[in-house]
C-alpha positions in Angstrom: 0.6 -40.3 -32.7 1.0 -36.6 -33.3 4.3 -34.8 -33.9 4.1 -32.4 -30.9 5.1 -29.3 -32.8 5.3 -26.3 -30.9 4.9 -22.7 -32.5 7.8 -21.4 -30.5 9.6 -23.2 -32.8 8.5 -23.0 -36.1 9.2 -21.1 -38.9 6.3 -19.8 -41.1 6.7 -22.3 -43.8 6.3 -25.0 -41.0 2.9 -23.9 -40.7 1.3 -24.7 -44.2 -1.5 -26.8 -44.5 -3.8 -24.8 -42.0 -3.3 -27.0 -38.7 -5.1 -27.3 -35.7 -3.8 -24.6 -33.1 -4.2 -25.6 -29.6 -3.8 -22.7 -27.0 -3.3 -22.9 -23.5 -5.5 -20.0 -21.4 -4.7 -19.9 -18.1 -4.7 -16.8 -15.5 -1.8 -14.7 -12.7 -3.8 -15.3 -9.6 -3.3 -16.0 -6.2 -3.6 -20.3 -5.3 -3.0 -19.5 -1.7 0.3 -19.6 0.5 1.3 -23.2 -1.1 0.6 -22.7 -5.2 2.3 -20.3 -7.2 0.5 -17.6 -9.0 0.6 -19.6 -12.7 -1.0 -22.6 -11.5 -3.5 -22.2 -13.6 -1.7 -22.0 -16.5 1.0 -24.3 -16.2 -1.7 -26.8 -15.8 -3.6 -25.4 -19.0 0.1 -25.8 -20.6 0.3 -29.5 -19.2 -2.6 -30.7 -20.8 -2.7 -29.1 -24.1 1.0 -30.3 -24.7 0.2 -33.7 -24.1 -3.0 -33.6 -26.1 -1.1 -32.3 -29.2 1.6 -35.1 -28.5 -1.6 -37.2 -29.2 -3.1 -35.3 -32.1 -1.7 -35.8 -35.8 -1.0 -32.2 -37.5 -1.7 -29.8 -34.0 0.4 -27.3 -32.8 1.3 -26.0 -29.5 0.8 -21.8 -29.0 2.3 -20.5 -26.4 0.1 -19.7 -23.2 -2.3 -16.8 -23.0 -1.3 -16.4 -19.3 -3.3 -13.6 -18.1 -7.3 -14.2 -18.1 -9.9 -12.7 -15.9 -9.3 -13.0 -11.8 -10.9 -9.9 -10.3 -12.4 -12.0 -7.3 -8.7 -12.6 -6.5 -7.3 -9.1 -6.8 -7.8 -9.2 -3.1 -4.7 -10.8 -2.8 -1.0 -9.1 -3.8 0.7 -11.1 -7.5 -3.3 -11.5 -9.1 -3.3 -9.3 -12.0 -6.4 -9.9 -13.9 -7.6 -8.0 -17.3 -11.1 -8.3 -17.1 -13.6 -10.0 -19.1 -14.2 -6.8 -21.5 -10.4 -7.1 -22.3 -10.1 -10.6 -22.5 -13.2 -11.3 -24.6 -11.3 -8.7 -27.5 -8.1 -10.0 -27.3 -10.1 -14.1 -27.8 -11.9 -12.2 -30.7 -8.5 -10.5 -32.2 -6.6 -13.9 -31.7 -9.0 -16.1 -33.3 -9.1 -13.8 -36.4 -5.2 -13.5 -36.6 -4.7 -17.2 -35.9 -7.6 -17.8 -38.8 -6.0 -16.2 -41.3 -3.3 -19.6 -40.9 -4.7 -22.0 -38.6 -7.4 -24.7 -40.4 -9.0 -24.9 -36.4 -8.4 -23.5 -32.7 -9.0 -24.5 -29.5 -8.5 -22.7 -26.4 -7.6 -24.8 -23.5 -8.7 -22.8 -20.6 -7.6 -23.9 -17.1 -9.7 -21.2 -15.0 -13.2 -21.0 -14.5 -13.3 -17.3 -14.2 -12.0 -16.9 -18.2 -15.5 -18.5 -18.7 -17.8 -15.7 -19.4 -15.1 -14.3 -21.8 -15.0 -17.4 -23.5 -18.6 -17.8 -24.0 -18.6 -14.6 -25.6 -15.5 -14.7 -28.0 -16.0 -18.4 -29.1 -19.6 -18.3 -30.4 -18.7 -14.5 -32.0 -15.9 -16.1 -34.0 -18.0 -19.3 -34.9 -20.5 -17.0 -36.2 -17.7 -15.2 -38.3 -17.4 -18.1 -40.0 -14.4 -19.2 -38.2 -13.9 -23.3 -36.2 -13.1 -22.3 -33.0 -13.8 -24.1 -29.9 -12.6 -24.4 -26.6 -12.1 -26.8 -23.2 -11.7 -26.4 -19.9 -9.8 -28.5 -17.7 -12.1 -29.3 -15.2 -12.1 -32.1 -12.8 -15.5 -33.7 -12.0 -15.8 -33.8 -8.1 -12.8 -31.8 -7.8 -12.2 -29.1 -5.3 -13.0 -25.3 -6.3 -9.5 -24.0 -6.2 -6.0 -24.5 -4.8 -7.3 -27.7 -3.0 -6.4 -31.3 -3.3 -7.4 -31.4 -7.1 -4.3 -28.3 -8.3 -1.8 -29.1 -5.9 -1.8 -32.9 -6.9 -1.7 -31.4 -10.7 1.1 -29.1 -9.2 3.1 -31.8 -7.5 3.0 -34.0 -10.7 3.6 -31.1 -13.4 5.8 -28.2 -11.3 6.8 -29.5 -7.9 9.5 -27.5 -7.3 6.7 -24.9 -7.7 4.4 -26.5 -4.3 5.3 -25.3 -0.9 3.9 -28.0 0.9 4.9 -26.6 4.7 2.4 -24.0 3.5 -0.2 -25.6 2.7 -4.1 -26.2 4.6 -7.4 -26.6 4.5 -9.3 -23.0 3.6 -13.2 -22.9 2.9 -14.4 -26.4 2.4 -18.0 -25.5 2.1 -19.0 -26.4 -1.8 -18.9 -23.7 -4.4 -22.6 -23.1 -5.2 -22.9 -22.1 -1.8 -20.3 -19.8 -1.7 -20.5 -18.0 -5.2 -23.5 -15.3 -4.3 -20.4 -13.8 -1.3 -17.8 -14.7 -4.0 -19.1 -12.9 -6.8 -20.3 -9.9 -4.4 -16.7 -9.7 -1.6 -14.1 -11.6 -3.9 -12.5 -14.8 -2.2 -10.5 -13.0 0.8 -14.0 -12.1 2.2 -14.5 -15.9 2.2 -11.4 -17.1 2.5 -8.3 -15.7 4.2 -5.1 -17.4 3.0 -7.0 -17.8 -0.7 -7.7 -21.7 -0.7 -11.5 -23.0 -1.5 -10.6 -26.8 -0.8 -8.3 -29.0 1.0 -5.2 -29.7 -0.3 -4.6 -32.6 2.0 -4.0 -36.2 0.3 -2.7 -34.8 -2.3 0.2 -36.5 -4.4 2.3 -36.3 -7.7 0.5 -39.6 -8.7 -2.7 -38.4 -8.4 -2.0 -35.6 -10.4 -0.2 -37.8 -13.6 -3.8 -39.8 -13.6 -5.7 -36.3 -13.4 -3.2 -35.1 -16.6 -3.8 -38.5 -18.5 -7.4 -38.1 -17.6 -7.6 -34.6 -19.3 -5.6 -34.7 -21.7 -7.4 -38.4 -23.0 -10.5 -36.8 -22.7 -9.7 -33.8 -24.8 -8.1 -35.8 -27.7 -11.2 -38.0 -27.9 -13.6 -34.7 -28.0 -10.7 -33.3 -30.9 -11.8 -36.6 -32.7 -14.8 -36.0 -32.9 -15.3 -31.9 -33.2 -18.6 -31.6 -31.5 -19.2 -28.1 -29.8 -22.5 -26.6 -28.1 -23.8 -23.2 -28.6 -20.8 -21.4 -26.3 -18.5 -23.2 -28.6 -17.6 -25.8 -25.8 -15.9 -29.0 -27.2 -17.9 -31.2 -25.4 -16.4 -35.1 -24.6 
């Protein structure tokens, strides 16, 4: 059983002995009318905290909040940085956090941070540097502010979920959709924002879908096997 330290509270003689650093990466991006704009990184936050809780010598960074979201900017709150900006500031953090830090791993909860990561990650490996990174996906889960995030919602920031607000928005399955997404951004496909359904969804659900992650990730920590974009894979 780990110690669950967190780096918000630590001093810098707290951190000797090079420890894993696990960092949440998340985005500020529209989850339709019933999902607040941090959804994906309070989930991000969720699971890396209850990974480290499960992880002897890790600590918890505070969030990177902000990742890349431009096919939401059509939607007022999204404020994205790009993938340019937010493959430097992976690169600057790993080489900061290096100088200390024995291993990281970047927990990302949004799927558009990917390219970014895919970049940074095998640039600091290549430095020399153990860096690796998750995502929090959810196999046969919907593409985004469905059924799969608001359960995650309901179990990790309820008083977050506006469930009056929430429907069904384009159901149609994401490889279908991804040539309009990438070219018109979601509102082109989707009006109130939602790929997915949220209905059925339930705080239950999402404490299995948290256990499920968070199990998964501390198993692929065990045994430190990345491919060549630096993905822990397990």
């Amino acid at each position: 059983m780990g110690d669950g330290v967190r780096l918000t509270g630590a001093t810098w003689p707290d951190m000797a002995g090079r420890p894993l650093l696990v960092v949440p990466l998340g985005s500020v991006e529209q989850h339709g009318r019933h999902l607040p704009l941090t959804t994906d990184t309070v989930v991000a936050q969720a699971v890396a905290e209850a990974a480290v809780a499960e992880l002897d010598g890790a600590v918890l960074a505070p969030a990177l909040a902000y990742g890349a979201s431009g096919e939401h900017e059509g939607f007022p709150g999204t404020i994205s940085l790009g993938t340019a900006a937010l493959t430097t500031v992976l690169v600057e953090y790993g080489r900061s956090a290096g100088r200390w830090a024995g291993r990281l791993l970047v927990v990302n909860g949004h799927g558009g941070n990917l390219d970014a990561l895919r970049a940074a990650v095998p640039q600091l490996r290549a430095e020399g540097r153990d860096v690796v990174w998750f995502p929090c996906g959810v196999a046969g889960g919907d593409a985004h502010a469905g059924r799969t995030e608001t359960s995650l919602m309901l179990h990790v920031e309820p008083a977050g979920v506006r469930p009056e607000f929430a429907a069904a928005g384009e159901t149609a399955p994401i490889a279908e959709l991804l040539p309009r997404l990438r070219a018109e951004g979601v509102r082109a496909v989707s009006p109130d924002g939602v790929l997915g359904d949220p209905a059925g969804a339930s705080a239950a659900e999402g404490a299995q879908l948290v256990r499920s992650l968070a199990g998964r990730l501390v198993a692929a920590v065990g045994a430190w096997d990345a491919d060549a974009a630096g993905r822990l894979l397990g």
